[in-house]
C-alpha positions in Angstrom: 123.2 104.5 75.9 125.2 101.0 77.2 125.3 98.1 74.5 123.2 96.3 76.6 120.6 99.0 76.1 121.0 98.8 72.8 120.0 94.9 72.7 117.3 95.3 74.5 115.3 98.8 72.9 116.4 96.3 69.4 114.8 93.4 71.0 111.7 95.2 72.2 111.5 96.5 68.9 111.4 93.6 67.0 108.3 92.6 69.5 106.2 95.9 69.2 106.1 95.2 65.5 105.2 91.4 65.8 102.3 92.4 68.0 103.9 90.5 70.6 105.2 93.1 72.8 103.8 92.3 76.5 103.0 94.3 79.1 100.8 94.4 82.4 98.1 97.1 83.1 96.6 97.2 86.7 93.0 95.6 86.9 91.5 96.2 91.1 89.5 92.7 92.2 86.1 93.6 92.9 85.0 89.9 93.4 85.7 86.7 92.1 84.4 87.3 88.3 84.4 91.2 88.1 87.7 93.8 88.2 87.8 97.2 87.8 90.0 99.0 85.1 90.0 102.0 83.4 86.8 103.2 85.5 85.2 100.4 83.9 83.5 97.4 85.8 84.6 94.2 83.9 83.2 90.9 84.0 86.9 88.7 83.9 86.8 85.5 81.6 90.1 85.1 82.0 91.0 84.4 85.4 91.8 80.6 86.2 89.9 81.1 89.6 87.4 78.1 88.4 85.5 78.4 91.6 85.5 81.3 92.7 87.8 80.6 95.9 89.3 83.9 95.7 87.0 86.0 97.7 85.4 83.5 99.6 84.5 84.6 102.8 85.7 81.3 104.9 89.3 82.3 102.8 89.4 85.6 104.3 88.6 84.9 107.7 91.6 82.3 107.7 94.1 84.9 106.9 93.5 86.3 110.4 94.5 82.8 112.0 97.8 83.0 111.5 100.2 84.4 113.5 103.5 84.7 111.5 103.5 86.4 107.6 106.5 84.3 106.3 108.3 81.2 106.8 111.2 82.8 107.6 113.3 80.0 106.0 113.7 77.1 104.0 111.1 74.1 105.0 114.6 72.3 105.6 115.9 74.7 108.4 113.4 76.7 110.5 110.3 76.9 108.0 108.5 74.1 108.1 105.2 75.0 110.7 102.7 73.2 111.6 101.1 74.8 108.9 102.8 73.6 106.7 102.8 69.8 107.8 98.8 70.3 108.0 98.3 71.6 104.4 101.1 68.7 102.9 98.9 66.1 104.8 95.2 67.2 103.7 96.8 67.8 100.0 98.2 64.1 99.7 94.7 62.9 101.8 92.9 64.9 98.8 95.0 63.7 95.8 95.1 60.0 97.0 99.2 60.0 97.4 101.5 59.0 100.2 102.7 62.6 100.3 102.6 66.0 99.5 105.7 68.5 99.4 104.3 72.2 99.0 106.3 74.5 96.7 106.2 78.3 96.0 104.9 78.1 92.7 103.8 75.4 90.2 106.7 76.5 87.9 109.2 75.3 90.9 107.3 72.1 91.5 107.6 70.8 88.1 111.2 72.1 88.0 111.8 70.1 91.6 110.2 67.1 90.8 112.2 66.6 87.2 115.6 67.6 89.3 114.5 65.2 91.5 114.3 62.2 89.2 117.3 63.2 87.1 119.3 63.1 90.5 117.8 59.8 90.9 119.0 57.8 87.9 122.6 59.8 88.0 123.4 58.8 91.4 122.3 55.4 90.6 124.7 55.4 87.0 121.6 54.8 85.3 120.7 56.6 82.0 117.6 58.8 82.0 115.2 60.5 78.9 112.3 62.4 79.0 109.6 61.9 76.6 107.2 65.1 76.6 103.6 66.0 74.8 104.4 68.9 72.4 101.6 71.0 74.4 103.3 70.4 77.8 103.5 73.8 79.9 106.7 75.8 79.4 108.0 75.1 83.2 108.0 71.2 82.6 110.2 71.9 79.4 111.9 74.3 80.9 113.0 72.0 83.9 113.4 69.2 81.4 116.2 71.6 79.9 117.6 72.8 82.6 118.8 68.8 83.4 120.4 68.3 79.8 119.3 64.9 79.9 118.0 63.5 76.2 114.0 64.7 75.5 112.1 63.1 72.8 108.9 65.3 71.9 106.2 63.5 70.6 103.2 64.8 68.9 100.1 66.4 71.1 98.0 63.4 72.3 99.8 61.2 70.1 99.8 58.0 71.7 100.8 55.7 69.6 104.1 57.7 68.4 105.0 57.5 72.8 104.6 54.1 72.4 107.2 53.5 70.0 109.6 55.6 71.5 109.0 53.7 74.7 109.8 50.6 72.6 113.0 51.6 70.9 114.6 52.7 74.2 117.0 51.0 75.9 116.5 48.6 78.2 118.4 49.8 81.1 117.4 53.9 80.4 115.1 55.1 82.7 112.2 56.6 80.6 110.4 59.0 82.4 107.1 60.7 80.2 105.8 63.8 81.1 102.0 65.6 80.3 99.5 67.7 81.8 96.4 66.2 82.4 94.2 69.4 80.9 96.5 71.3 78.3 96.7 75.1 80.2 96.0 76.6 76.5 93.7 74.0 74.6 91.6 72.8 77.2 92.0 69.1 76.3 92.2 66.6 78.3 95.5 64.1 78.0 94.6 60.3 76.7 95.9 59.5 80.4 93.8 55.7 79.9 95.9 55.1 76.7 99.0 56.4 78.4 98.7 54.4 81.6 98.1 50.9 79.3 101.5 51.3 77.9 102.9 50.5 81.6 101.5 46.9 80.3 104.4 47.3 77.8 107.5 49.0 79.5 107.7 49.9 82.5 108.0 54.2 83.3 107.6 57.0 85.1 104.9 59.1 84.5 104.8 62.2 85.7 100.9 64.4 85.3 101.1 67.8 85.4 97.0 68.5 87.3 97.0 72.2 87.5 94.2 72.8 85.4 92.6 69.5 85.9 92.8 69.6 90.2 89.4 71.4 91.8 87.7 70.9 88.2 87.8 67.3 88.0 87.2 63.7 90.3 85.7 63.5 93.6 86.1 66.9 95.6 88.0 68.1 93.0 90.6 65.8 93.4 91.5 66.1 89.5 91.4 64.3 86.4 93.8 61.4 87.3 91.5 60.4 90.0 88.0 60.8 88.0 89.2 58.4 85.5 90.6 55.9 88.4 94.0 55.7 87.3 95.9 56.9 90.7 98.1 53.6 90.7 99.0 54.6 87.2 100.7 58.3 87.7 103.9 58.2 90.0 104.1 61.8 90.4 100.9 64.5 90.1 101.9 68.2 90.3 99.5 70.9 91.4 99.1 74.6 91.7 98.0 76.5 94.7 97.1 79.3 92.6 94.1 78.1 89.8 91.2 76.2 91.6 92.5 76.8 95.8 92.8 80.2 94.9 95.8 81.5 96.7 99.3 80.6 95.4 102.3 77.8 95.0 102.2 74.1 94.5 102.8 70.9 95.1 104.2 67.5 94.4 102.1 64.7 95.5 103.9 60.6 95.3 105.3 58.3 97.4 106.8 58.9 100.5 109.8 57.8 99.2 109.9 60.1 95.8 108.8 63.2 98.2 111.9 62.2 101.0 114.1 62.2 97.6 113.1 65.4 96.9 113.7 66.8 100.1 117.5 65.9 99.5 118.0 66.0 95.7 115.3 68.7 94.6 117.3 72.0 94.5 114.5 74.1 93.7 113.3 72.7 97.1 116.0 72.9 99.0 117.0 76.6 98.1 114.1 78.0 98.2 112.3 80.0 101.6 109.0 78.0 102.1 105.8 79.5 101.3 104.3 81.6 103.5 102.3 80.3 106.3 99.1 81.8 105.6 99.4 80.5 101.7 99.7 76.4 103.7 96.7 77.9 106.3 94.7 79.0 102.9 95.5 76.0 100.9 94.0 73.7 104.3 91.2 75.5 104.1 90.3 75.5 100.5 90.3 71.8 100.6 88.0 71.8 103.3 85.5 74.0 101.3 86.0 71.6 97.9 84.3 68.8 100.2 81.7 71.1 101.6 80.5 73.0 99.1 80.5 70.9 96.0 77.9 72.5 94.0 81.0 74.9 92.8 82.6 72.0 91.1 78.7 70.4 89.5 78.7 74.4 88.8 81.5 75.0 86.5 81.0 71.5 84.7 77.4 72.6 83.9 78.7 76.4 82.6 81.7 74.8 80.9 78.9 72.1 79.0 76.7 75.0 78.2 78.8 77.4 76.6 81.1 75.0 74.8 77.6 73.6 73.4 76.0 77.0 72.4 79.3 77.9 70.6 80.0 74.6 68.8 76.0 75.6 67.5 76.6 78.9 66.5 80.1 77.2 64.1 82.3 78.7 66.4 85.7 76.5 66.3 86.8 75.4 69.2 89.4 72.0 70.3 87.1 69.2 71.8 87.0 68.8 75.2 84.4 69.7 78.5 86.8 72.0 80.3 86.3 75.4 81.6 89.4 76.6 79.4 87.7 77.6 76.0 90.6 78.8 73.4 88.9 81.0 70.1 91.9 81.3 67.7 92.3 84.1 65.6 94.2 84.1 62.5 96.9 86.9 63.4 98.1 88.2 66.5 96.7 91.7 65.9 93.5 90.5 65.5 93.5 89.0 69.0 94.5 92.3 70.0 91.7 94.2 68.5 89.4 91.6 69.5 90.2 91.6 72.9 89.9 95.2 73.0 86.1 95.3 71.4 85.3 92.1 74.0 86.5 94.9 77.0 84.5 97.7 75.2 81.1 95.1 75.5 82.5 94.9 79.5 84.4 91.3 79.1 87.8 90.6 79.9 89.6 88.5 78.0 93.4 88.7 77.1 94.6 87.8 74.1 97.5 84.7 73.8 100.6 85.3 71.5 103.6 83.6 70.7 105.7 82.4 72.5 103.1 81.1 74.6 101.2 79.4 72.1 102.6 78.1 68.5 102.4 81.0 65.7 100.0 81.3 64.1 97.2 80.1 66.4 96.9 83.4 68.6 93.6 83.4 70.3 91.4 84.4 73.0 91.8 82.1 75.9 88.4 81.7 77.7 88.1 80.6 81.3 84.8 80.4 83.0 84.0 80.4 87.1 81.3 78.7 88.7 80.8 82.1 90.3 79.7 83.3 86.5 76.0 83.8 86.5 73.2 82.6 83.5 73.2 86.0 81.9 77.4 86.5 82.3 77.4 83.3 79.9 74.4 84.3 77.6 76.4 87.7 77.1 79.7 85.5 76.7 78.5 83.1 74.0 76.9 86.3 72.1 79.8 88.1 72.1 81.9 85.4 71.2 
């Protein structure tokens, strides 16, 4: 056995014993809330297709539109269709921006759009920091990283903290502060109001990370930013194909002129094949249904209200909020486990979160609902639970 073998059996090790060993087990889609595994039908609570765009028949028959499986290339060579340019242009029409650059994954997006803005200040000799929400999603500190610029944390929705930093910096260092408008794990929402009003104060960028608040939130979904009227306030809002449209990748939606910048300065851009033209076909189309069919989005609200309600009743503990992301914490990691495993014994699925993805000691049961989940799939939820 090689060294490197070695360091990673010890490695491995050390995780089995934690509880935090991961590993994937194959669950076969039967519809939008129900997979099969193990020969046992499953009703899924933890899928983050919030409504139910998965399966959707007008979804399906699109896939047989397109006449080419991948791009082929970068969108900076030969693989930018007319695909493409259609789904960038009904994305920024739908998020209220200039522009829209599509991505092949929300993870790249964030990582792009950070490049992008370090690039910015560097080439222009100007000094740069991020300021960050503790809670932020691991690709936004990740790309934060990856820049080795300064990064100031400051404490989860903790507003007033961000506005002194904001005061004590320089006044020639471009401040750029980053958040996600509904925490991925929590199911907040960000105090985006109370951020925006320190642009009254400083001057910054602010960059929204809407994965878990685009489809869920506004008017046809177009996320929490817009619901609370505060477009003119966010410079750059981030989304993900792959939660509410149902397929996969994202997008950066700004200004023409950030999205031209990152067309030159965002490496994980320009390196990258562009997404496949069925995903940009899909991601047209799933727009389009948002505007027809809003009774998905009145849907989940209503199921979100209901069983965040019923549980808050019962003395369940659970972070305040009205999203359809519904974290029960458990006080070990094993317990999670076992949990998890008695919730798939009643027919529920719903994994368990560990560290690293969430801080230690507050491993839970992450919760997502669909608007596709019926009356008595939530009355057996909110017993269970």
């Amino acid at each position: 056995m090689s060294d490197l073998d070695h360091l990673i059996d010890n490695v491995l090790d050390l995780r089995r014993e934690a509880h935090l060993l991961r590993s994937r087990r194959v669950f076969t889609p039967i519809d939008s809330t129900h997979v099969l595994f193990d020969g046992r039908r499953l009703t899924n609570f933890c899928s983050n297709d919030y409504l139910g765009l998965t399966h959707h028949p007008r979804m399906l028959a699109a896939i047989r539109e397109v006449y080419q499986a991948g791009a082929g290339a970068a969108g900076l060579i030969s693989g930018h269709s007319p695909m493409h340019a259609s789904a960038e242009a009904a994305i920024a029409k739908w998020k209220q921006t200039e522009a829209a650059l599509l991505m092949p994954s929300g993870y790249q997006a964030n990582l792009a759009a950070i490049q992008t803005l370090h690039a910015i200040a560097v080439s222009g000799g100007r000094a740069i920091r991020f300021i960050v929400d503790k809670l932020a999603h691991a690709s936004l500190i990740d790309a934060i990283r990856q820049t080795a610029a300064p990064m100031r944390v400051y404490p989860h929705n903790g507003v007033d903290k961000l506005a002194r930093l904001l005061n004590d910096a320089p006044a020639d260092e471009l401040q750029v502060v980053v958040t996600e408008s509904i925490f991925s794990m929590d199911g907040d929402a960000a105090d985006l109001p109370a951020i925006v009003a320190l642009k009254n104060r400083r001057e910054f960028v602010l960059v929204v990370d809407e994965a878990h608040g685009s489809g869920v939130y506004g008017p046809g979904g177009s996320g929490l930013v817009a619901e609370l009227g505060l477009r003119e306030g966010v410079d750059i809002s981030i989304i993900t194909l792959s939660k509410t449209l149902g397929i996969a990748g994202g997008a950066i939606c700004a200004s023409r002129r950030l999205i031209d910048a990152v067309l030159n300065l965002g490496r994980a851009y320009i390196y990258s094949t562009a997404i496949s033209p069925i995903i940009a076909r899909l991601a047209t189309e799933a727009i389009a249904i948002l505007h027809d069919e809003p009774q998905r989005q009145i849907r989940i609200r209503e199921i979100a209200r209901r069983v965040r309600a019923e549980l808050n009743n019962k003395g369940v503990s659970i972070p305040p909020g009205d999203s359809p992301i519904i974290p029960v914490r458990m006080d070990t990691e094993e317990r999670a486990i076992i949990e998890a495993e008695r919730l798939a014994d009643r027919g529920m699925l719903i994994m368990p979160v560990r560290p690293p993805t969430v801080p230690r000691g507050t491993s839970r049961l992450r919760v997502t609902l669909s608007s596709q989940h019926t009356d008595a799939d939530v009355s057996k939820l909110i017993a269970a639970l």
